[in-house]
TIFI-779083 format. One record per atom (N, C-alpha, C, O): x negated, y negated, z negated. Coordinates in steps of 0.2 Angstrom, whole numbers. Layout:
N
<site <X, Y, Z>>
...
//
This chain:
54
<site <-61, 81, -33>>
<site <-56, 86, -30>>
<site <-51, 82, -25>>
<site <-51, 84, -19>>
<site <-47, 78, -28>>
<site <-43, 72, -24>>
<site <-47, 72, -15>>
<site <-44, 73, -10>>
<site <-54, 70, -16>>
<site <-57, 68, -10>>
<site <-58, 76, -5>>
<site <-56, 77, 1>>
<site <-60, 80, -7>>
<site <-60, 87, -4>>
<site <-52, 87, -2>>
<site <-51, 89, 4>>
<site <-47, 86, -6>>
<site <-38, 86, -4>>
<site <-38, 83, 1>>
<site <-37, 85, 7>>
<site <-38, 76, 1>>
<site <-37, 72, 6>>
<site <-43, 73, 12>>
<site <-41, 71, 18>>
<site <-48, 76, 12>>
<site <-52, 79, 21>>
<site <-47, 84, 23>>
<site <-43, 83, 28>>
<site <-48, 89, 18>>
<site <-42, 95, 22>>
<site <-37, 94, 25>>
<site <-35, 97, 30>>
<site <-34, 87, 22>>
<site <-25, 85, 26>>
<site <-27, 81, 32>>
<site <-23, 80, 36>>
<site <-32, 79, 32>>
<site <-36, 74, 40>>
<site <-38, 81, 44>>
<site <-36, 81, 50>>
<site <-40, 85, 41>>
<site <-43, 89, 46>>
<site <-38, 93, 50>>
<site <-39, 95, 56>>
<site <-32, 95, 45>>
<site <-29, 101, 46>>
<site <-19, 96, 49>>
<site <-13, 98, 50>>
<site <-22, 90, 49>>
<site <-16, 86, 51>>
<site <-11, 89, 56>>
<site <-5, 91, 55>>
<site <-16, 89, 63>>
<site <-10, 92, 70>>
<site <-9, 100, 68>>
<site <-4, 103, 71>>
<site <-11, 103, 64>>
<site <-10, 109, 62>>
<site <-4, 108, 56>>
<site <2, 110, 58>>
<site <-5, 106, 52>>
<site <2, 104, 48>>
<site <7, 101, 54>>
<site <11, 105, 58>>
<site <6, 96, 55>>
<site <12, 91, 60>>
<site <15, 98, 64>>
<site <21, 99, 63>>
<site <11, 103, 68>>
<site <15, 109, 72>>
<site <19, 114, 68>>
<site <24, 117, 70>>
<site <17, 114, 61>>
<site <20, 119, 55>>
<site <25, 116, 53>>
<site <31, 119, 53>>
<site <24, 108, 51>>
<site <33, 105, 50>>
<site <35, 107, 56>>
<site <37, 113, 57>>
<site <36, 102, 61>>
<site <40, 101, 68>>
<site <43, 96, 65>>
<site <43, 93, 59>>
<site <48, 94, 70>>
<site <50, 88, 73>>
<site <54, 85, 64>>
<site <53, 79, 62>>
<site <61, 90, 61>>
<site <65, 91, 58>>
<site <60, 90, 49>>
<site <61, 87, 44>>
<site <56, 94, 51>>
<site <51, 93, 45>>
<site <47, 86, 42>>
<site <48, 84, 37>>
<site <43, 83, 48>>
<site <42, 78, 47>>
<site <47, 73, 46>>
<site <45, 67, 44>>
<site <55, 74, 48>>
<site <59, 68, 48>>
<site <62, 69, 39>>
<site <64, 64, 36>>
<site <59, 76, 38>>
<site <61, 78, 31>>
<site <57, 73, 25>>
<site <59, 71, 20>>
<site <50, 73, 27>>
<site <45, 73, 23>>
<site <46, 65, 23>>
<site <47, 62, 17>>
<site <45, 61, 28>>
<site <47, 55, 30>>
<site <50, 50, 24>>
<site <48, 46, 21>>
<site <56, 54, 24>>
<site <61, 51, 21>>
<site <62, 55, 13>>
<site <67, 53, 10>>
<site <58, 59, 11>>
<site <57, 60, 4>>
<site <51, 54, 2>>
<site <52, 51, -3>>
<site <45, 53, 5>>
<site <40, 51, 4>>
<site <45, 42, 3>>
<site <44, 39, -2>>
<site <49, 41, 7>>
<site <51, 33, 5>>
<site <54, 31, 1>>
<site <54, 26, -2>>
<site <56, 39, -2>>
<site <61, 38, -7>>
<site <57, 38, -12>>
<site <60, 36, -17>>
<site <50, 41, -13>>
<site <45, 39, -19>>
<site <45, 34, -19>>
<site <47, 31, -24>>
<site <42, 29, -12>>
<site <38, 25, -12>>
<site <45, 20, -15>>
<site <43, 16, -19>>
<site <51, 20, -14>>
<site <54, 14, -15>>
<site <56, 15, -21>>
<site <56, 10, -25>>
<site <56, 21, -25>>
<site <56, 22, -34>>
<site <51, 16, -37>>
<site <53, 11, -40>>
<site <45, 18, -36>>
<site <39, 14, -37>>
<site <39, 7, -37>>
<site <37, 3, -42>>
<site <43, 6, -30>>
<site <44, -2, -30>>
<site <47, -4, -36>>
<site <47, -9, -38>>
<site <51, 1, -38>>
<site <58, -3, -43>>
<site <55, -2, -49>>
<site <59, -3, -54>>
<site <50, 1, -49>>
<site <48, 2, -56>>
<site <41, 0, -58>>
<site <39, 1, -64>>
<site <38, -3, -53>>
<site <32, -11, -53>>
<site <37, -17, -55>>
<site <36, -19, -61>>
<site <41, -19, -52>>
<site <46, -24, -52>>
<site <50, -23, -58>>
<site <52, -29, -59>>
<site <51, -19, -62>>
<site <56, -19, -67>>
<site <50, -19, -73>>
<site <53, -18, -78>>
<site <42, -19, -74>>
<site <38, -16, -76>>
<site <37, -25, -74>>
<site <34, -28, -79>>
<site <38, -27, -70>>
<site <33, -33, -73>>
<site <37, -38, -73>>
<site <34, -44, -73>>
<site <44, -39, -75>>
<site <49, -41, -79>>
<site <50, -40, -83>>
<site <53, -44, -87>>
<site <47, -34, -86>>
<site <47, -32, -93>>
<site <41, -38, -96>>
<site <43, -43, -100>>
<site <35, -38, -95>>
<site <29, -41, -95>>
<site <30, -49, -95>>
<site <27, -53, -98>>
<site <35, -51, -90>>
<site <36, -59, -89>>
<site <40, -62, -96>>
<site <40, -68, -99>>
<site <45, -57, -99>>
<site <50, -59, -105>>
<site <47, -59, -111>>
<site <48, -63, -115>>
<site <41, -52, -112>>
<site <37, -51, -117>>
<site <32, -57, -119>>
<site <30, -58, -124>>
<site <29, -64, -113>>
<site <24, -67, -115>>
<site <30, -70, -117>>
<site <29, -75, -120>>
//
């Protein structure tokens, strides 16, 4: 299912990108970083945990 997900968002891409617009995509942008730098901080706090535990 994933894989059928990820076609649709390639096919239907310049079609979303005209539905955001310019304000939207600067939206999603910077929600999406703000996952991506959660993550970092919680691989990096996940594998200090794991360095103190050996």
């Amino acid at each position: 299912i994933c894989l059928v997900i990820t076609y649709l968002v390639f096919v239907l891409a310049e079609r979303i990108d005209r539905i955001l617009g310019q304000t939207g995509r600067s939206i999603l942008t910077r929600l999406l970083g703000v996952i991506l730098a959660a993550l970092a901080v919680q691989f990096v706090a996940d594998g200090i945990k794991a360095l103190m535990a050996a």
